[in-house]
N, C-alpha and C positions, 0 to 999 in steps of 0.2 A: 772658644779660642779667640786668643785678642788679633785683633785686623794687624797685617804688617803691609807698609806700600812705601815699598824701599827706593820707588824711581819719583823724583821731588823733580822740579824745572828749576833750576836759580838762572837769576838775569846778574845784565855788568856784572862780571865776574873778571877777575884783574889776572892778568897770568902772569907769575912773577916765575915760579918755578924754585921756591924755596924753600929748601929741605927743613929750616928750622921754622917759618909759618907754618908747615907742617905739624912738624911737633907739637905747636901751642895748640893748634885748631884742634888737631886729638885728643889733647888732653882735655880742651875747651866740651866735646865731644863727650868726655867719658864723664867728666864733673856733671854735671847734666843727666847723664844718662842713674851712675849714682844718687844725686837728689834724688831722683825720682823714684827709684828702687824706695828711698829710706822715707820717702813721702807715703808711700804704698804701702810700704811695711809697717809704715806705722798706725795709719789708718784701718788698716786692716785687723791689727794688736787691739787697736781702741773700741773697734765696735763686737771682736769677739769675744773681750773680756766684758763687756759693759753689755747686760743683759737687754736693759730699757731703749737699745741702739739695734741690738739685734731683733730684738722684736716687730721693730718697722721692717723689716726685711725680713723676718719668718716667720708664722706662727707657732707658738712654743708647743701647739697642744696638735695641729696636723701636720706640720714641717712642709706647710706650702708658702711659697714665694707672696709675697706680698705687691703688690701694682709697682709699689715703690724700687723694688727690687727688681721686676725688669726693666723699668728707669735705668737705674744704677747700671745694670748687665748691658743695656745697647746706647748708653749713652756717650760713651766713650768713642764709638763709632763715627757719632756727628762729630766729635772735636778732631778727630782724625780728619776728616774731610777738611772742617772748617779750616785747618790749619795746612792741610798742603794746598789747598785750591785757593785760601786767601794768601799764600806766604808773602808775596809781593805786594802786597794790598794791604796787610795788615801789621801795624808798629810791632817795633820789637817789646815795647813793655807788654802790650796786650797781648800779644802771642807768649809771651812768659807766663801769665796768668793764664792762657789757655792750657798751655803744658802744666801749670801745678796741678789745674782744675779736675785735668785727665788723670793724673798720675792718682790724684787722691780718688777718683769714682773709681777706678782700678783696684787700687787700696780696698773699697770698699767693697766692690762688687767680688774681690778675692775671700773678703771674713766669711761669708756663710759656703763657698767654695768650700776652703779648707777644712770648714769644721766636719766633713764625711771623711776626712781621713786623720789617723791618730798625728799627734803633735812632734813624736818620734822619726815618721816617715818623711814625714811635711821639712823635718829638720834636715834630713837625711838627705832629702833628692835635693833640698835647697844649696848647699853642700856639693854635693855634685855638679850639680849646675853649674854654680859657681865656674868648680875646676876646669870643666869643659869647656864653656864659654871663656871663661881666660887662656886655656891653650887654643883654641882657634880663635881668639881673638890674634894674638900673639901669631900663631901659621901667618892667617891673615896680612901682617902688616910687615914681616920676613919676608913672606915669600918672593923673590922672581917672577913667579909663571902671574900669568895674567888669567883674571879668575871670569871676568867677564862671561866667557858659556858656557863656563859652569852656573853663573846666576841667571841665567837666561831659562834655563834647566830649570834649575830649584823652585824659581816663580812658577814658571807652568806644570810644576807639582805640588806649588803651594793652594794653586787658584784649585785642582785637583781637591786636596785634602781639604780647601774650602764647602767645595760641591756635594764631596761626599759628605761630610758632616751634617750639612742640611739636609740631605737623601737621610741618613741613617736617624734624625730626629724624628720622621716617621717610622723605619724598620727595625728601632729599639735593636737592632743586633751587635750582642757583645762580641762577634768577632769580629765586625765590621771594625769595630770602635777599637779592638787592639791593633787592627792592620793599620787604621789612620794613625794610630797611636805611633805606632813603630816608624811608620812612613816619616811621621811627623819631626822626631827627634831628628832623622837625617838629614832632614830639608833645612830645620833651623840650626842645627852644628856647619852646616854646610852653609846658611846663609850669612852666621855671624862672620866667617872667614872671609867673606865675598864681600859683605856689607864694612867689615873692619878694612878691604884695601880700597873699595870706593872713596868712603870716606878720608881715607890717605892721600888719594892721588888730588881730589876735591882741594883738602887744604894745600895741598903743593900750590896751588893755580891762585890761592887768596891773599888779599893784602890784610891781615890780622889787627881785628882793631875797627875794622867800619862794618857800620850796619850790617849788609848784608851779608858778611863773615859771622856776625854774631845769632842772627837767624838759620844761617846754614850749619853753624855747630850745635845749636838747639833742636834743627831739625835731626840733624845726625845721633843726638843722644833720645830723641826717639825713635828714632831707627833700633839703634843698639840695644834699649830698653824694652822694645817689643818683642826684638830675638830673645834678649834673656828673662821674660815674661813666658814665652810661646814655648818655649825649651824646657822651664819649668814645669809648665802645665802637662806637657806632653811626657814627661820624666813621671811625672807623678801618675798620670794618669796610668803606665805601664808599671811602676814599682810602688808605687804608694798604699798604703795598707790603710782599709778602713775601718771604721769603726765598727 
């Protein structure tokens, strides 16, 4: 499961209170979040079609993981870190490169993922997703009510389905793994909503256009990216058909 850590620190943050900086920032937000979906997705495409790519990452003849291939699986992990704990510390070009860098190990560490489930399914729950994630993105940025504890909620059942996951990599149990599973979708339908009005209320408060706007909409569309990463996985993992 890919790491989500929805609570960022931004400094000098300008409070204007304007509904159309709003606007831009989300959308700023979701452009971002897109790239990296289509960065993922492609990398992903390139190394599951292209045999001599997938072989550094699995052996053709025992289908075990390659050194390289847990690389790829927790690598992602460090850029997450490196990027909320350096965000003030580190330029916005380089934190851009950091973001593609992640998006494409993502990409990568997803190609031998999906190849245990057929291409049909894989399409299917992607699809889904989608629909999901865009109607509560959509709640999310509608609604009135202030979603605050409810995300307070979500995390401390996120940190949960974290714990259990690494419990259950020793207890191999499949029904473990459909409860985190099921757990799981709710947590992240439930986070995209939460995490879609943060980031709403975020760019209300910014002057669009300066540095630190453009690092916090970067960081925002990996926010959003992780939900619709983690919501996937979890989708599939419950409906996805293997091979």
């Amino acid at each position: 499961m890919e790491n989500n850590n929805p609570d960022y620190v931004y400094d000098n943050v300008i409070q204007l209170g304007d509904a159309d900086a709003s606007r831009k920032f989300i959308a700023n937000v979701f452009l971002w979040m897109f790239a990296a979906l289509g960065i993922s997705a492609l990398c992903a495409y390139v190394f599951m079609s292209t045999p001599a790519l997938l072989q550094t990452l699995v052996d053709g003849t025992t289908g075990q993981l390659s050194g390289l291939a847990y690389v790829v699986m927790f690598a992602p992990l460090a850029f997450v870190m490196l990027m909320s704990f350096g965000l003030n510390r580190i330029s916005y070009p380089v934190l851009s490169l950091l973001f593609i860098a992640y998006a494409a190990l993502t990409g990568i560490s997803l190609s031998f993922i999906l190849l245990a489930f057929t291409s049909a399914s894989v399409l299917g729950v992607f699809l889904t997703t989608s629909v999901v994630f865009g109607v509560m993105a959509i709640a999310g940025y509608t609604t009135k009510q202030d979603l605050t504890k409810f995300g307070s909620i979500l995390i401390m059942f996120l940190i949960g389905i974290v714990v259990a996951s690494l419990v259950n990599m020793f207890l191999h149990s499949s029904g473990l793994d459909m409860l985190i599973s099921y757990i799981g979708v709710a947590v992240f339908v439930g986070l995209t909503a939460y995490d879609v009005q943060k980031l709403k209320n975020i760019g209300a408060g910014l002057v669009y256009g300066e540095a630190n706007a453009s690092k916090m909409a970067l960081m925002g569309g990996l926010t959003l990216y992780l939900d619709f990463i983690n919501l996937f996985l979890m989708l599939l993992r419950v409906f996805g058909r293997r091979r």
